[in-house]
N, CA, C and O of each residue as an XYZ file, in Angstrom:
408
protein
N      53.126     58.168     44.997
C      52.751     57.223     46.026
C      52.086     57.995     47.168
O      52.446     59.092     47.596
N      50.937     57.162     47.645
C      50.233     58.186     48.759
C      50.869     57.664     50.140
O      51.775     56.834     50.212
N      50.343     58.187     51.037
C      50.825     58.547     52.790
C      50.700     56.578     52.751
O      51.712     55.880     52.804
N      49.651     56.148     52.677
C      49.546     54.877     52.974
C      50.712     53.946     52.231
O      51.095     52.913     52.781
N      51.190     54.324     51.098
C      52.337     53.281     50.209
C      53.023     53.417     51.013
O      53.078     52.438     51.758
N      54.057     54.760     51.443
C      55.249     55.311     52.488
C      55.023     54.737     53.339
O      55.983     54.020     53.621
N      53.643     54.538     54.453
C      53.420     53.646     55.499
C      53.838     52.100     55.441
O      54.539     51.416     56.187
N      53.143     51.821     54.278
C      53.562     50.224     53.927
C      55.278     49.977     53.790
O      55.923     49.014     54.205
N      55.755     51.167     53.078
C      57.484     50.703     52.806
C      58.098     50.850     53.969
O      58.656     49.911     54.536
N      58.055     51.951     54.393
C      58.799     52.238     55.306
C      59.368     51.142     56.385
O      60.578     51.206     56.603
N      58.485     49.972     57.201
C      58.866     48.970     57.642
C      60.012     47.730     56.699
O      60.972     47.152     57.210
N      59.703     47.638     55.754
C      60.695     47.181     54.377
C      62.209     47.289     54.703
O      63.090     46.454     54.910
N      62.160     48.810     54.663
C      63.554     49.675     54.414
C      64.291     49.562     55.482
O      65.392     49.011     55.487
N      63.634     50.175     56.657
C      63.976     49.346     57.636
C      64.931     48.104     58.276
O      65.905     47.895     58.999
N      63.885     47.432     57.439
C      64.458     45.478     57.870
C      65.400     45.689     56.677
O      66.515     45.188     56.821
N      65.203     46.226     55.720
C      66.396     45.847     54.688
C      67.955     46.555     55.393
O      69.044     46.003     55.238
N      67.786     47.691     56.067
C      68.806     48.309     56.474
C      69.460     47.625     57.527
O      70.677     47.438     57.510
N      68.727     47.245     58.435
C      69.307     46.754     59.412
C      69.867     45.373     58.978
O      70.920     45.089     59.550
N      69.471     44.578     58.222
C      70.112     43.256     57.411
C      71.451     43.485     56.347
O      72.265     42.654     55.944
N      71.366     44.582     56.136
C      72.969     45.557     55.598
C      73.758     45.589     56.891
O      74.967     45.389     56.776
N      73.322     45.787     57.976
C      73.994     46.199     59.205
C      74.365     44.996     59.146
O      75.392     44.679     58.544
N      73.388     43.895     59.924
C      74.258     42.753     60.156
C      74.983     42.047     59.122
O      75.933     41.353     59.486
N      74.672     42.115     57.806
C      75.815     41.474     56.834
C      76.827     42.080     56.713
O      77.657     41.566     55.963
N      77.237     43.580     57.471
C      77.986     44.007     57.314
C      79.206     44.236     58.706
O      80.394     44.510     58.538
N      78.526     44.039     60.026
C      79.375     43.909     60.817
C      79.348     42.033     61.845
O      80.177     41.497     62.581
N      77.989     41.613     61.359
C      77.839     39.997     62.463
C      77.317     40.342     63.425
O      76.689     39.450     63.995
N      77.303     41.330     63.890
C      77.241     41.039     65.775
C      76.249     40.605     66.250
O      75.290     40.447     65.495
N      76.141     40.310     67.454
C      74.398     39.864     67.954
C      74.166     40.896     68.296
O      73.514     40.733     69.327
N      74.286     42.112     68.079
C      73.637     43.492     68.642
C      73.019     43.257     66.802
O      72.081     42.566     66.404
N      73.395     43.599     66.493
C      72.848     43.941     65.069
C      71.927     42.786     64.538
O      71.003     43.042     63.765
N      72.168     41.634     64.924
C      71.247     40.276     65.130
C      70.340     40.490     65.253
O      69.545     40.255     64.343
N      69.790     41.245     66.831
C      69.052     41.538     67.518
C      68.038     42.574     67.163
O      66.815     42.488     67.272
N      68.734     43.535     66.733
C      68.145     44.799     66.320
C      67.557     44.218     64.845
O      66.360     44.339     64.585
N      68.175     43.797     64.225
C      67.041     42.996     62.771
C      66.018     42.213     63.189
O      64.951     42.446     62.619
N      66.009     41.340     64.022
C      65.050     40.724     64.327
C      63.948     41.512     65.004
O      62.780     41.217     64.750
N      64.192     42.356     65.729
C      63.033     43.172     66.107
C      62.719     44.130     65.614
O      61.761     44.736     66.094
N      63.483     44.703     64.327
C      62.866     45.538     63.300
C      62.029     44.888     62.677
O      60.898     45.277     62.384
N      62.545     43.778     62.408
C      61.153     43.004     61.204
C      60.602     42.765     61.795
O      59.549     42.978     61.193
N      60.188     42.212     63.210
C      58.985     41.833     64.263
C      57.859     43.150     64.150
O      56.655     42.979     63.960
N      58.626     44.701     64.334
C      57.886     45.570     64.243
C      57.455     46.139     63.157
O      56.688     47.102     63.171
N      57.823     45.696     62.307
C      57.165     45.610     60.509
C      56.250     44.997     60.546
O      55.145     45.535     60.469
N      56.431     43.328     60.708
C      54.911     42.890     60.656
C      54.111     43.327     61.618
O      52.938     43.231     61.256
N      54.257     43.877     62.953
C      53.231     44.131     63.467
C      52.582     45.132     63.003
O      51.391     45.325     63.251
N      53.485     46.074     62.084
C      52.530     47.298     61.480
C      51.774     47.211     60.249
O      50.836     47.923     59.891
N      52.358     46.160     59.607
C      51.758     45.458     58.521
C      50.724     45.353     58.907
O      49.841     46.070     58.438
N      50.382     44.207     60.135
C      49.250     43.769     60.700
C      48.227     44.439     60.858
O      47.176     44.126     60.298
N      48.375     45.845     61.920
C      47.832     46.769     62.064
C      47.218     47.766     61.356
O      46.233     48.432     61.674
N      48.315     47.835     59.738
C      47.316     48.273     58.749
C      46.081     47.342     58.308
O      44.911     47.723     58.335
N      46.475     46.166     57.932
C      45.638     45.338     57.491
C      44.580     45.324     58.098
O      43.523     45.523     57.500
N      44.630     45.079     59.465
C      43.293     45.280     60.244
C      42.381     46.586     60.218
O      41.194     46.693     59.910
N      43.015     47.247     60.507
C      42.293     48.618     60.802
C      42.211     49.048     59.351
O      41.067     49.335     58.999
N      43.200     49.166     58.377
C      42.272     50.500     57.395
C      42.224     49.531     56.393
O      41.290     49.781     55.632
N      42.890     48.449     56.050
C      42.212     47.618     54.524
C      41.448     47.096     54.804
O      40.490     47.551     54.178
N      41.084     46.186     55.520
C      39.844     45.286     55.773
C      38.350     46.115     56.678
O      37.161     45.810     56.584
N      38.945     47.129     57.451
C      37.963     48.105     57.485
C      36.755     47.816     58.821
O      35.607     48.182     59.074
N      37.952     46.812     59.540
C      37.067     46.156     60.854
C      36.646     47.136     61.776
O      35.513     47.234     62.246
N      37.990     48.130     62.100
C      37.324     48.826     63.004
C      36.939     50.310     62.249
O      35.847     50.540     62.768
N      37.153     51.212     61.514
C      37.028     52.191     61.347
C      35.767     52.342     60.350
O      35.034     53.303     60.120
N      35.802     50.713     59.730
C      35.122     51.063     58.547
C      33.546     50.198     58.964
O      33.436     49.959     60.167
N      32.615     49.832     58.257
C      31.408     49.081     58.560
C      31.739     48.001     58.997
O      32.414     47.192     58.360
N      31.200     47.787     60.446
C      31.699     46.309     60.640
C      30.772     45.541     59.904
O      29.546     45.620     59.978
N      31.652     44.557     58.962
C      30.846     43.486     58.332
C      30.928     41.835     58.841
O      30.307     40.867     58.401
N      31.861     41.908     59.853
C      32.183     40.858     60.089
C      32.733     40.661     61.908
O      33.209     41.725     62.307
N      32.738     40.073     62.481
C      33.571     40.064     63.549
C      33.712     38.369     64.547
O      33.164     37.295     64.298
N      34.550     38.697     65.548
C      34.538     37.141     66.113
C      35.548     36.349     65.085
O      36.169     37.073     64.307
N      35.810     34.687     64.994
C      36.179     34.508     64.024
C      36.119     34.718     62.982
O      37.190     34.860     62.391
N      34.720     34.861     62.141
C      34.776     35.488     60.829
C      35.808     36.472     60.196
O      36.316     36.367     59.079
N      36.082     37.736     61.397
C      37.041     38.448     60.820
C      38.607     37.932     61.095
O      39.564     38.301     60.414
N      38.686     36.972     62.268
C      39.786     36.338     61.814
C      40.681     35.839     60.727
O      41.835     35.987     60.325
N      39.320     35.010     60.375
C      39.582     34.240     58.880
C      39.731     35.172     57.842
O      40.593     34.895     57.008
N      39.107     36.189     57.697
C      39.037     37.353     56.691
C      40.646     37.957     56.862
O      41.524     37.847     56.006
N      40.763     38.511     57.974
C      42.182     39.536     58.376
C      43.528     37.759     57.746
O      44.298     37.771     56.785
N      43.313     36.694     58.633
C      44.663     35.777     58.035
C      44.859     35.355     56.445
O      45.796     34.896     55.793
N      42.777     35.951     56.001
C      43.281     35.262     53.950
C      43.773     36.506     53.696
O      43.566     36.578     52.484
N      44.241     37.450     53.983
C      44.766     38.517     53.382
C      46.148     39.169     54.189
O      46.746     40.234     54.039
N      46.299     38.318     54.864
C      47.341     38.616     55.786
C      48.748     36.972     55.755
O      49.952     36.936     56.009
N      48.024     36.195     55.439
C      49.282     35.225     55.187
C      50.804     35.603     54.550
O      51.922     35.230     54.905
N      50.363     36.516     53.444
C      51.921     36.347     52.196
C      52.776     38.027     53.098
O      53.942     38.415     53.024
N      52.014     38.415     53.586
C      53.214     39.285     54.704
C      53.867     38.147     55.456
O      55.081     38.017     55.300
N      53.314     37.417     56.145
C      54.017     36.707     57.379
C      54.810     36.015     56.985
O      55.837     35.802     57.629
N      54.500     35.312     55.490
C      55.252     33.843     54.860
C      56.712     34.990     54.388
O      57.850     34.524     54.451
N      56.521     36.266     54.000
C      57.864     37.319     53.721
C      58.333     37.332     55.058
O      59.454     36.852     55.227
N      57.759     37.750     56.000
C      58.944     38.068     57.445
C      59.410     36.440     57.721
O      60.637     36.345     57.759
N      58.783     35.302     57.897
C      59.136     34.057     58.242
C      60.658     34.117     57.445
O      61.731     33.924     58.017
N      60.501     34.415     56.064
C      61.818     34.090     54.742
C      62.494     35.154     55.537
O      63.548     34.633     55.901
N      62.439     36.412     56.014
C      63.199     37.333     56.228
C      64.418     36.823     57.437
O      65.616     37.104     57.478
N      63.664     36.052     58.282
C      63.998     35.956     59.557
C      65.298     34.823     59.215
O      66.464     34.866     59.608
N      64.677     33.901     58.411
C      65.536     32.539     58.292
C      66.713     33.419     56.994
O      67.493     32.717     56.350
N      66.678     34.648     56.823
C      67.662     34.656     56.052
C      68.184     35.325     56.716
O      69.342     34.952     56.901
N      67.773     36.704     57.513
C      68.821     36.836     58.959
C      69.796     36.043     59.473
O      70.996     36.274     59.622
N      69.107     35.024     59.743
C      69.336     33.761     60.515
C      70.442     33.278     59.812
O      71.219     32.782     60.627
N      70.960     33.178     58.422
C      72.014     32.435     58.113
C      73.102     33.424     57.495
O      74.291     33.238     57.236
N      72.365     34.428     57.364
C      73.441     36.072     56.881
C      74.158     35.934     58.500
O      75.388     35.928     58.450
N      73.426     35.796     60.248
C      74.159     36.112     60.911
C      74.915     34.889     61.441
O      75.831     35.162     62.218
N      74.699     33.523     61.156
C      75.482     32.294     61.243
C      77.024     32.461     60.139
O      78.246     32.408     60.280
N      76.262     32.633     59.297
C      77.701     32.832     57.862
C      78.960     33.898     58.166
O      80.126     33.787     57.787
N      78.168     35.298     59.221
C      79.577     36.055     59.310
C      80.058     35.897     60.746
O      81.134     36.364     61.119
N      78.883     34.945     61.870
C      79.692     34.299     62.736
C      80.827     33.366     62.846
O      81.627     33.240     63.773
N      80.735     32.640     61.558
C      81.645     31.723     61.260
C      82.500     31.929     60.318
O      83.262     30.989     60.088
N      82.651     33.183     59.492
C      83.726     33.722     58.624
C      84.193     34.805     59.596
O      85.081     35.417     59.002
N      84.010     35.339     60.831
C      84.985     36.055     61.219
C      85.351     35.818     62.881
O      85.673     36.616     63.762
N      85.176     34.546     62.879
C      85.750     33.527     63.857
C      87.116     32.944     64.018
O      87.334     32.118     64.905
């Protein structure tokens, strides 16, 4: 796997770890800290996508203004629709051990 795969996982592992954390202790510290790990996943997601796959800024601009909008969101949706699922499963991993160790 090259520098760029490790780039891509690494945010993953991350959110997966910290979602071990909170299934494993509840707290809203650990709540908290998942939710803004995966916030800062997709933003790096994002940031790859923009800059080195689609190639807006580093690479030929072929596109810009909305055009590259539309370009960067058709290739950028099925990250967001994963953190959206991530969040709402946070969301009931940290409801479920609020209310089993209540």
């Amino acid at each position: 796997m090259d520098l760029f795969g490790w780039l891509m996982m690494m945010p993953i592992a991350a959110s997966l770890g910290s979602l071990c954390w909170l299934a494993a202790s509840g707290s809203r510290r650990a709540f908290m800290v998942t939710l803004l790990v995966s916030l800062a996943g997709l933003l790096i997601f994002g940031f790859f996508a923009w800059e080195f796959r689609d190639g807006i800024l580093f690479g030929p601009r072929t596109s810009d203004g909305l055009t590259a909008l539309q370009r960067f969101w058709s290739r950028f949706w099925l990250p967001f629709a994963c953190w959206a699922g991530f969040v709402l499963v946070a969301c009931g991993v940290f409801r479920v051990r609020r209310r089993t160790s209540a």
